[in-house]
C-alpha distance (Angstrom), angle and dihedral (degrees) to the residues before:
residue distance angle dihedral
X1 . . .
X2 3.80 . .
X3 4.18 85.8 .
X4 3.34 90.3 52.0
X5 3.76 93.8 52.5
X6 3.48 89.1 42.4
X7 3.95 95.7 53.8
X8 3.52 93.5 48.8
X9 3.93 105.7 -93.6
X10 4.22 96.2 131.5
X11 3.55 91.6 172.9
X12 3.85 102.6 41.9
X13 3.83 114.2 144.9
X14 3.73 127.2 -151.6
X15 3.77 124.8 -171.2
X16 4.02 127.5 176.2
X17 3.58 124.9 -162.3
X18 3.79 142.4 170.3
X19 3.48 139.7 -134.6
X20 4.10 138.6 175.7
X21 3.70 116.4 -111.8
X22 4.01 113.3 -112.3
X23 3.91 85.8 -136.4
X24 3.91 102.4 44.3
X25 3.66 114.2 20.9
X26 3.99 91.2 -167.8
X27 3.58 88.6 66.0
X28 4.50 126.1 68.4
X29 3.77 128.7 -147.7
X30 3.83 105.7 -132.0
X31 3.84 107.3 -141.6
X32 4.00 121.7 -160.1
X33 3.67 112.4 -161.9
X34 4.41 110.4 -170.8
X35 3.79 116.0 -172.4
X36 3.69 87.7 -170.0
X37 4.23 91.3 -174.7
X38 3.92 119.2 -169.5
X39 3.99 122.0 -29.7
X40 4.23 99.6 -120.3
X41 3.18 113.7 -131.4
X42 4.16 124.9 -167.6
X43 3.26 115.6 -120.7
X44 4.10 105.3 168.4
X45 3.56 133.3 6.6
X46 3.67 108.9 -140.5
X47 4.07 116.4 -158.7
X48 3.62 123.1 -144.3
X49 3.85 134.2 170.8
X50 3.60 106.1 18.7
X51 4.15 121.3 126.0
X52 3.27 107.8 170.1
X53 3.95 104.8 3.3
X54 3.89 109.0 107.5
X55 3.84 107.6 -113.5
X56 4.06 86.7 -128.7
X57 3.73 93.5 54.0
X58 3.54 79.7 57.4
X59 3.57 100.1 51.3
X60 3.81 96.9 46.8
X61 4.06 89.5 54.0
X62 3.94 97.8 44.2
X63 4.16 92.1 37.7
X64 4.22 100.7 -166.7
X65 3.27 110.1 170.8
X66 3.82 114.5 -148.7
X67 3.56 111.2 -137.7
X68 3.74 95.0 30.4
X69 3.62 138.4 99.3
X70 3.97 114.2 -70.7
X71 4.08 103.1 -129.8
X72 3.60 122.7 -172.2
X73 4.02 88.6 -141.6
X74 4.02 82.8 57.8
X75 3.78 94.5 49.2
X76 4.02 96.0 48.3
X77 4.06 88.9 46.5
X78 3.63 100.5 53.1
X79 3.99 81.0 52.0
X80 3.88 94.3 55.3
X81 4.07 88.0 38.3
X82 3.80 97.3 55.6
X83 3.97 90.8 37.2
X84 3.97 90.6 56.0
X85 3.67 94.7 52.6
X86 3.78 81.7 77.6
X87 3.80 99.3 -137.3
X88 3.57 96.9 94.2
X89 4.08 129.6 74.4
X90 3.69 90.7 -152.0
X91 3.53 135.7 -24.0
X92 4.08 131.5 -158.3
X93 3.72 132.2 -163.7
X94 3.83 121.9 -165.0
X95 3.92 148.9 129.5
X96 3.93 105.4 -66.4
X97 3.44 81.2 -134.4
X98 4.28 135.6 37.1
X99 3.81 101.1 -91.9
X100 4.23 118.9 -104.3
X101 3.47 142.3 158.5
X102 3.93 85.6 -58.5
X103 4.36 102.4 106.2
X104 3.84 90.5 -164.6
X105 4.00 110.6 71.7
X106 4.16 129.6 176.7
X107 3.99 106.2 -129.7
X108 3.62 117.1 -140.1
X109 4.00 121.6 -150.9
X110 3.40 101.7 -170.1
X111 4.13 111.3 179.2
X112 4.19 139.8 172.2
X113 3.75 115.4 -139.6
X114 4.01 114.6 -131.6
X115 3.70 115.1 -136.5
X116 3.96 120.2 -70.6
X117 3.18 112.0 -136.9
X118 4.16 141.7 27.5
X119 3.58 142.0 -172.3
X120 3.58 133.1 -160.4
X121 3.58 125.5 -173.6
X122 4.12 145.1 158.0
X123 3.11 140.2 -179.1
X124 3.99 134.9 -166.3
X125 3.53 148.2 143.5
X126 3.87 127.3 -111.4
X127 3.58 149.2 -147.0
X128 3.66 111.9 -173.4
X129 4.20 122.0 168.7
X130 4.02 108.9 -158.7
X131 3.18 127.6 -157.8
X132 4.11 137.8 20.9
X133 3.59 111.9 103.2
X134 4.04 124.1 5.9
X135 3.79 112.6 -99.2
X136 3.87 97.5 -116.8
X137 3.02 98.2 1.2
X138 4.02 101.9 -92.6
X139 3.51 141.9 73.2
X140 3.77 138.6 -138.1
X141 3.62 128.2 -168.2
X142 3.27 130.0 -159.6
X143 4.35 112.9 -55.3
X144 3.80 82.3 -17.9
X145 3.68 119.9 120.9
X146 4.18 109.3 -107.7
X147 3.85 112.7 -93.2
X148 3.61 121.1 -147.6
X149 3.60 116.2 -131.8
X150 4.28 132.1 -153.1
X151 4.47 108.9 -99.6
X152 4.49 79.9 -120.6
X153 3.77 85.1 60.8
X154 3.73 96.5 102.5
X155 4.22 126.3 167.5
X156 3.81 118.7 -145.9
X157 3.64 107.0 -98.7
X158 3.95 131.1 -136.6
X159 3.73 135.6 152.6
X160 4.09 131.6 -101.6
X161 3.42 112.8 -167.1
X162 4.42 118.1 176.9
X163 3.86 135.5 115.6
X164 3.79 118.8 -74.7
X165 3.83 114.1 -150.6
X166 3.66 128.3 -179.4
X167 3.97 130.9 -174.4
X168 4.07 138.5 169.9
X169 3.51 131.6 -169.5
X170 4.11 123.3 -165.0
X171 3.84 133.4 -178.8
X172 3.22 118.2 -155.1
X173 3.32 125.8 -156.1
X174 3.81 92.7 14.5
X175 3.78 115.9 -163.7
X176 3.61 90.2 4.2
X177 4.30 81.9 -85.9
X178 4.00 90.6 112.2
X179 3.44 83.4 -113.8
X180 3.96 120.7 134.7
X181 3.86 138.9 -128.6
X182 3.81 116.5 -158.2
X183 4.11 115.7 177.4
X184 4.29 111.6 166.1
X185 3.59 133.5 159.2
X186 3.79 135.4 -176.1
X187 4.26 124.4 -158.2
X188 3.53 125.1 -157.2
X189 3.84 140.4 150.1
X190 3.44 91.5 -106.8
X191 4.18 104.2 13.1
X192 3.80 115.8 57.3
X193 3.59 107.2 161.0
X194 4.15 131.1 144.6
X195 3.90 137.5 -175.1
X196 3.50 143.0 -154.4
X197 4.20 128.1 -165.3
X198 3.73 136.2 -179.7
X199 3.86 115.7 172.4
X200 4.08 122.8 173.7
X201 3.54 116.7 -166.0
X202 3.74 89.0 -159.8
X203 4.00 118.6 40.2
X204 3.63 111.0 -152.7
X205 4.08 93.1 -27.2
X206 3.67 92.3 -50.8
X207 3.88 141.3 115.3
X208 3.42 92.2 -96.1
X209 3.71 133.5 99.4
X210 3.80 134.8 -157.4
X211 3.57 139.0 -163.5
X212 4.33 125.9 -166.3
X213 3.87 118.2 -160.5
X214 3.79 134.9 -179.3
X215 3.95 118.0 171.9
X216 3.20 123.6 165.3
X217 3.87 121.1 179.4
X218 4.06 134.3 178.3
X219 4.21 114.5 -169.7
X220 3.47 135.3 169.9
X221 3.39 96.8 169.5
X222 3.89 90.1 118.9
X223 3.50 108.8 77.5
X224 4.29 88.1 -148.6
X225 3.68 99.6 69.6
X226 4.26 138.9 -19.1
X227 3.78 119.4 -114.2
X228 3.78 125.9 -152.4
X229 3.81 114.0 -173.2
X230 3.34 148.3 -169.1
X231 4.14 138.4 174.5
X232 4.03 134.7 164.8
X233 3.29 120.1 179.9
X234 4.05 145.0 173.4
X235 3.97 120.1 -156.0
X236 4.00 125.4 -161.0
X237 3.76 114.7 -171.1
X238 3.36 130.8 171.0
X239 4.21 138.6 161.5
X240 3.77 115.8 -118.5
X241 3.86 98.4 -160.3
X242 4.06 133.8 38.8
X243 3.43 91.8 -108.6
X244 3.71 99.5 49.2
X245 3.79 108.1 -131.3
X246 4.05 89.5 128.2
X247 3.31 125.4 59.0
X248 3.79 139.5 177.4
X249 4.08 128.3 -137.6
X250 3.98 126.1 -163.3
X251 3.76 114.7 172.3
X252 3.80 143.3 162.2
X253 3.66 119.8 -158.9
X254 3.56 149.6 178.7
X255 3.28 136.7 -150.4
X256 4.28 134.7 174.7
X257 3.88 115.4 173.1
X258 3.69 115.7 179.6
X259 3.67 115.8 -178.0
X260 3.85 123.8 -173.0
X261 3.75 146.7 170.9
X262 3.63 91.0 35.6
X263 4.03 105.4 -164.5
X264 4.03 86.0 -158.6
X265 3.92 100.3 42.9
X266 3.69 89.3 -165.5
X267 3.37 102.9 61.0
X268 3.36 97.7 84.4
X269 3.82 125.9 26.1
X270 3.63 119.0 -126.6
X271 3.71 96.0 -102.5
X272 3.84 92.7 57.8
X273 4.11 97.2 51.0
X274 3.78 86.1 74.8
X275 3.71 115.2 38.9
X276 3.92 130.0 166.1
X277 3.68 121.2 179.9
X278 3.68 126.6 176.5
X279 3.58 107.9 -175.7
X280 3.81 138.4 -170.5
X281 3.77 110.2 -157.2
X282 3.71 140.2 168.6
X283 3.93 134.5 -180.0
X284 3.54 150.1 -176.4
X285 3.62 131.5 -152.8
X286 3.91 128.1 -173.9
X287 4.29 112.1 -172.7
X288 4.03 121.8 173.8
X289 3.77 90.6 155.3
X290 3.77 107.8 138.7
X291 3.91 89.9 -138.2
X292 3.88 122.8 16.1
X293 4.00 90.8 -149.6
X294 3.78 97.3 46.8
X295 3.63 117.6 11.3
X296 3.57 123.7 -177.1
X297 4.08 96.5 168.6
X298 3.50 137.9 40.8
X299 3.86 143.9 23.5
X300 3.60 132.9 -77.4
X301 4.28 124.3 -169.1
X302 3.58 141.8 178.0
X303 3.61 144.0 -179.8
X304 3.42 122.5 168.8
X305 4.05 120.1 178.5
X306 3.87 119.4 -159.9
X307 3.89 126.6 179.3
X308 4.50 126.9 -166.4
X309 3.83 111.1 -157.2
X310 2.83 118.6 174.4
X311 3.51 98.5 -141.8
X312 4.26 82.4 70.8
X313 4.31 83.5 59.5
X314 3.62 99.1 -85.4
X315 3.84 116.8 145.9
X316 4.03 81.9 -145.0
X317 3.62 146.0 35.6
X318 3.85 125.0 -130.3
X319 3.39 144.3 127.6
X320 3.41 129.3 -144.6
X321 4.22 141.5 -162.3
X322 3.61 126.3 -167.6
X323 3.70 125.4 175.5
X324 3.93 143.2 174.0
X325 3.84 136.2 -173.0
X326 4.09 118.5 -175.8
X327 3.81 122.9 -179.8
X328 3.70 120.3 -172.8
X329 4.09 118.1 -176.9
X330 3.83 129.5 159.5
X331 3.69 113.2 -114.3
X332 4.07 133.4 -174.8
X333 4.27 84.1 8.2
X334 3.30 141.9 -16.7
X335 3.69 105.5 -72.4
X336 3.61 98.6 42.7
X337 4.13 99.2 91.3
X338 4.50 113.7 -169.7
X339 4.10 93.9 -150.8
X340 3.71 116.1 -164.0
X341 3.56 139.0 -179.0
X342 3.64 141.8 167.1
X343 4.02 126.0 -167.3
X344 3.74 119.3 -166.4
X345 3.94 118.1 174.3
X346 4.37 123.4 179.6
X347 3.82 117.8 -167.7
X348 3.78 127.3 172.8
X349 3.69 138.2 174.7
X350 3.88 119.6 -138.0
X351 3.98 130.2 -173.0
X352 4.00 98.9 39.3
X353 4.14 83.1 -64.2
X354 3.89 125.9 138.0
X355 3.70 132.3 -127.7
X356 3.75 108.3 -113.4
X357 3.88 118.6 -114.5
X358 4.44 86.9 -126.9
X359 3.69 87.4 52.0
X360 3.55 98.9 42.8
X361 4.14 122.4 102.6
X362 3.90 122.6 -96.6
X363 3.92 131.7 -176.3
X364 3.68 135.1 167.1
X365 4.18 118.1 95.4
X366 3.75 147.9 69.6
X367 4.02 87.6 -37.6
X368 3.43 108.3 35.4
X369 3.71 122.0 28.2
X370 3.95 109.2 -4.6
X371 4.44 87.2 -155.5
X372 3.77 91.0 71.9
X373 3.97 126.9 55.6
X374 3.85 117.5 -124.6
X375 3.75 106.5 -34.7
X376 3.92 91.1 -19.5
X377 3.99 88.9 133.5
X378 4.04 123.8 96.5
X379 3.56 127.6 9.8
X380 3.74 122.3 -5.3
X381 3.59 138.5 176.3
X382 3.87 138.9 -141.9
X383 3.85 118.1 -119.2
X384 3.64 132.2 -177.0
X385 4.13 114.4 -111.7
X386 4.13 105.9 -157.4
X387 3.65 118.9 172.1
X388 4.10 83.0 177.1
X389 3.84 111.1 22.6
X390 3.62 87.0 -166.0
X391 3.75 91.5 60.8
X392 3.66 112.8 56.9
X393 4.05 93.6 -167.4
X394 3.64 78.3 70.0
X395 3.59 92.7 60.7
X396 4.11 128.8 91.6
X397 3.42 141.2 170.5
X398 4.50 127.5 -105.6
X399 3.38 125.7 -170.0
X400 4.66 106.9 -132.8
X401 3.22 122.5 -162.4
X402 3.73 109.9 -125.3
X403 3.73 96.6 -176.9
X404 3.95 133.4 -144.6
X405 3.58 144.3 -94.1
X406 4.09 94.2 -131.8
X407 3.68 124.2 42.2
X408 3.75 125.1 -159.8
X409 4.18 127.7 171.8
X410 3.59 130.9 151.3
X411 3.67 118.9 -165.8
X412 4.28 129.6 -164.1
X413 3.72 122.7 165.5
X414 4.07 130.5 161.4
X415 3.70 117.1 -134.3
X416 3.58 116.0 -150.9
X417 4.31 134.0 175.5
X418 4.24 108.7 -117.2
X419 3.71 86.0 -157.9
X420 4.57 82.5 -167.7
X421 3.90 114.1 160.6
X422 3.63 92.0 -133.3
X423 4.29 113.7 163.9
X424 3.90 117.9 -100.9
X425 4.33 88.0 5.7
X426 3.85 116.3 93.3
X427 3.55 116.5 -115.4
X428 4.06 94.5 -130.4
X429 4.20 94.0 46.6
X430 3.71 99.6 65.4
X431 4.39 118.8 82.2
X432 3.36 140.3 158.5
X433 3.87 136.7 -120.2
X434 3.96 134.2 -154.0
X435 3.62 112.0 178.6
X436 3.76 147.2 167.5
X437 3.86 133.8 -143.2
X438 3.52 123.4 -163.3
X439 3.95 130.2 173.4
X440 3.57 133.2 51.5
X441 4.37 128.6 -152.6
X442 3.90 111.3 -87.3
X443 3.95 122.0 -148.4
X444 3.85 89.0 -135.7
X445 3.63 147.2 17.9
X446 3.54 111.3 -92.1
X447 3.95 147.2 61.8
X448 3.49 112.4 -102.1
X449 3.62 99.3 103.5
X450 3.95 96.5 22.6
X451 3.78 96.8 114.0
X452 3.79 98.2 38.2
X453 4.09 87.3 55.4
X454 3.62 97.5 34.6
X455 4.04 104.5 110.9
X456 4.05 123.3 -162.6
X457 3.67 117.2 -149.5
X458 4.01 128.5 -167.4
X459 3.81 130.4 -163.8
X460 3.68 156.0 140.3
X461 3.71 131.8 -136.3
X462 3.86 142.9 173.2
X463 3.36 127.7 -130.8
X464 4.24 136.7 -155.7
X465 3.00 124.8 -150.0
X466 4.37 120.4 -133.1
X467 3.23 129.2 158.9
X468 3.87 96.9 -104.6
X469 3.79 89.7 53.5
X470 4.24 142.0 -69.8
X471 3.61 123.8 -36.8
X472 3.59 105.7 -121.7
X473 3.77 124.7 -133.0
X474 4.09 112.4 156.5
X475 3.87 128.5 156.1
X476 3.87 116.5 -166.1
X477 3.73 129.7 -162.2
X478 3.50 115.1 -162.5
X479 3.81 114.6 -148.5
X480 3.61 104.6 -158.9
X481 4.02 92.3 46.9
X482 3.92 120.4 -174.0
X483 4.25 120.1 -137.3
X484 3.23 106.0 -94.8
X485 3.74 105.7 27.7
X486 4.04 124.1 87.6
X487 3.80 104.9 -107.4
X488 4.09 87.0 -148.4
X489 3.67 124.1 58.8
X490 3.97 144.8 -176.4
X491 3.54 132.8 -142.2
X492 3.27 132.6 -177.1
X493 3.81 126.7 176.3
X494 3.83 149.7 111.8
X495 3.72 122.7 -71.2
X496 4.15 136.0 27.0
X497 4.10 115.2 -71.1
X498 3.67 83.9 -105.3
């Protein structure tokens, strides 16, 4: 019946009956009676409902074809099309009419627009004392990876004291294109940051879509170092296939970071405090997982290929290649899943220019190699920790990540059901993992020292199931450990590995 529907027959019958065979009365006759009616055909597509909403807009979401065949998988699309533009409080596609013998039939799109426009605001007053110990212990500048920092590492302290407001405007529906304008800013003594968006789910008519930021954000909340930032951007995105599992990326971006009075002035090298990247980037993605958060079938790949003249406004030149390919299959039964993934990323500097430290490659963690803590793997570098530069007792040694030019990692793990009848814990949420990581982060393109700094790691995990994703429990050993570094390590978090 589903063909049927699908061809156009909207009032197709179907009817099965049974009968015993004259011959052998232990044996029936299956009978399949099809009252195929007419094929429906659209003739008109009649618009109803829509203020503001351009009736082409419309049209290019809903797609009925006049002159074609009227399919019930059509009619229920162009419903979940026009309600996912998210300018509509419901929408509903049918016959203008109850179908009959008649083969020609008006369509109705009848539709309720959601309200325009929204603004969000709040207003306060604050009392916020900076410095003394790091919360957490770490400390992440901006597009830097997170630093862990000694518990003696303590920042002067002092006491800001102001009113913190916050407020966010957004159109929807913008031009009467479904498209939507976003502007929001927040003011604070030591947070002033604002944002403007402007995303079109339908460039120019077309199955492309395109998003416009600016942000621009200046905090010294952090008593370590102030942060002055500022990004532009311009998104193309489009699907390459009907049922949208690959999709294509174009983008332009911009990006200035300006970091100043550094509390650690080794942190970051000199080069890094003032960055400017202006970067040309495109990207595919392919995804036939069956769920994003826990797969246990199908593949998922990306490359994405960026390049940093600077002819563009850069103040370097690279290029840079990242790629991933993850397989996920069900082996010896259904809920035993063989995940695998491989990561492979290329970046080189051209024109006597450097690779910046935010753009650079990083491994070691709950997602990459489970032997290393967060960004532990590949080259690192010692730094000086003073809370009193005066005083050297006050003074101890971190290990940075400084990240590589060529990125490598292999992943394999078994997924398994621990169907254990522990109290208050269902039964059918608990499973096991045994994994493998592989790889490491390489200063420089090449092979020369690949199999001296290639590192293996082992482990075991267990995993919970919720509805927003596993509960993450994984412990790592790392069998080619490095002085210095624990060898075993524990993560716990929310999601798979990958």
């Amino acid at each position: 019946m589903a063909t049927y529907l699908n061809k156009g027959y909207l009032t197709a019958n179907f009817k099965a009956t049974t009968r015993p065979l004259k011959s052998d009365p232990s044996k029936v006759e299956v009978v399949y009676t099809i009252d195929e009616g007419p094929q429906v055909h659209a003739v008109s597509v009649v618009q109803l409902g829509a203020q503001h909403t351009r009736p082409e807009i419309i049209a290019h979401n809903a797609k009925i074809s006049t002159g074609q065949p009227l399919s019930e998988t059509q009619l229920l699309e162009s419903e979940s099309k026009l309600y996912t533009l998210g300018v509509f409080d419901w929408a509903n596609v049918d016959p203008l009419r109850p179908v009959t013998d008649d083969p020609n039939e008006e369509v109705l799109i009848k539709m309720h627009e959601a309200k325009r426009n929204t603004i969000t605001y709040g207003f306060g007053f604050e009392v916020i004392n900076r410095g003394g110990s790091v919360p957490g212990g770490t400390v992440a500048l901006p597009n830097l990876p997170p630093v862990g920092l000694p518990s003696s590492f303590k920042a002067s302290e002092k006491t800001f004291w102001g009113p913190r407001g916050s407020i966010e405007y957004t159109r929807s529906n913008f031009r009467g294109r479904a498209e939507t304008f976003t502007i929001g800013g927040l003011a604070a003594r030591l947070d002033q940051r604002g944002a403007i968006t402007w995303s079109n789910p339908s460039f120019w008519d077309s199955i492309w879509s395109t998003t416009l930021t600016f942000t621009g954000e200046r905090t010294s909340e952090n008593p370590i170092f102030t942060s002055r930032l500022v990004q532009a951007g311009y998104q193309f995105q489009r699907p390459l296939d009907t049922r949208k599992t690959q999709t294509l990326f174009l983008r332009y971006s911009f990006r200035h970071t300006s970091l100043t009075n550094i509390l650690i002035p080794d942190l970051v090298t000199p080069q890094d405090q003032r960055e400017r990247l202006s970067t040309l980037s495109a990207s595919y993605t392919r995804d036939t997982r069956d769920n994003s958060l826990d797969a246990h079938r199908g593949i998922y790949e990306s490359l994405d290929l960026a390049m940093n003249p600077s002819v563009l406004g850069s103040n370097t030149n690279f290029g840079r290649m990242l790629g991933q390919a993850a397989y996920y299959q069900h082996v010896g039964g259904n809920n035993v899943v063989w995940a695998n993934s491989l990561r492979l990323g290329f970046e080189q500097a051209f024109a006597g220019a450097h690779i910046p430290l935010s753009e650079r490659f990083f491994s070691g963690g709950g997602s990459t190699i489970r032997g290393f803590p967060l960004n532990g793997a590949g080259p690192q570098r010692d730094v000086a920790v003073c809370s009193n530069p005066a005083d050297q007792s006050t003074c101890s040694k971190i290990r940075v990540p400084v990240g590589g030019a060529q990125l490598i990692i292999f992943n394999s793990e078994v997924r398994f059901p621990m169907p254990l009848p522990l109290p208050f814990i269902g039964g059918d949420k608990l499973g096991g993992v045994i994994f493998y990581d592989g790889g490491n982060v390489f200063t420089s393109i090449g092979f020369g020292n690949f199999f001296d700094q290639y590192t293996n790691t082992l482990g075991f995990g267990i995993r919970y199931a919720t509805p927003v994703g596993p509960v993450r429990i994984d412990i790592g050993h790392n069998m080619n450990p490095i002085p210095g570094v624990k060898a075993t390590q524990l993560f716990i978090t929310l999601g798979q590995a990958f």
